[in-house]
N, C-alpha and C positions, 0 to 999 in steps of 0.2 A: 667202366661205368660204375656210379654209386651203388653199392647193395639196394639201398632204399629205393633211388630210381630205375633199377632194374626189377624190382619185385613189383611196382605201377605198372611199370610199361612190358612187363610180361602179365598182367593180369592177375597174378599170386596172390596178391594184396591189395584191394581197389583204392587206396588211396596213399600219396607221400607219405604225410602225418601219420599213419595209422603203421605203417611199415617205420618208420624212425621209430613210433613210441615201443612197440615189437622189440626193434635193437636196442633201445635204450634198459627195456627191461629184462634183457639178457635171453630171449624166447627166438635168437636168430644167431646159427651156426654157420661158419664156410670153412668145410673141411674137419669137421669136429671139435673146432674152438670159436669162441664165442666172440659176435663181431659188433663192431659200430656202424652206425647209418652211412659212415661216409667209407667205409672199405671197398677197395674196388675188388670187382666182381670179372672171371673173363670165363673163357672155355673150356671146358673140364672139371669147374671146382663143383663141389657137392655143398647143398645145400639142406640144412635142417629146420625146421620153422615149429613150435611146439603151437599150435592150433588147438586152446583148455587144456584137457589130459590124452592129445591124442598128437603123433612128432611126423611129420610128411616130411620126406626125401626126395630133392629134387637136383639131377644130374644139369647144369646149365650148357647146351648143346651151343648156342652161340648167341652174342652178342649183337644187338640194334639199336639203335639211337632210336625211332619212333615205327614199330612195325605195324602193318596193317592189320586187321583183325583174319585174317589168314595166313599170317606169317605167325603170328604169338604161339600156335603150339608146337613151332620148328624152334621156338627158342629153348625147352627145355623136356626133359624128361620125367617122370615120376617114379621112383626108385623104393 
C-alpha cells in the first residue's frame, strides 16, 4: 500500500493531501530514510512522522485496504 494511503486509512494523518504534502516536505521517514508519498509501505517497517518540533514512531503491525474504525489501532503501534 501507498505510505500516503496508509497514513489516511490508519487515521495518522486525516487527510491524502495533507499526508503527500508531509512526504513531499521530507517530514516522513520508513525505516530512517526519507520517503515519498508513493512508497509502499508493509509489515514491520517503522515509521517516523516529524509533527512541528516533536518526531512520533510508529511500528506498522499490519496492512488493510479500508479497516473499520475497530481494526485501525491493530494497524500500528506507537514506539
Amino acid at each position: 500500500m501507498r505510505l500516503d494511503k496508509f497514513l489516511k486509512v490508519s487515521r495518522i494523518i486525516k487527510r491524502r493531501t495533507i499526508a503527500n504534502q508531509a512526504c513531499d516536505q521530507g517530514r516522513v521517514k520508513i525505516n530512517g530514510r526519507v520517503a515519498k508519498a508513493a512508497a509502499e509501505v508493509k509489515a514491520g517497517d517503522v515509521l517516523e512522522i516529524q509533527f512541528g518540533d516533536r518526531v512520533m514512531r510508529y511500528q506498522i503491525l499490519q496492512v488493510v485496504e479500508s479497516p473499520s474504525k475497530e481494526q485501525v489501532s491493530e494497524l500500528y503501534k506507537v514506539i
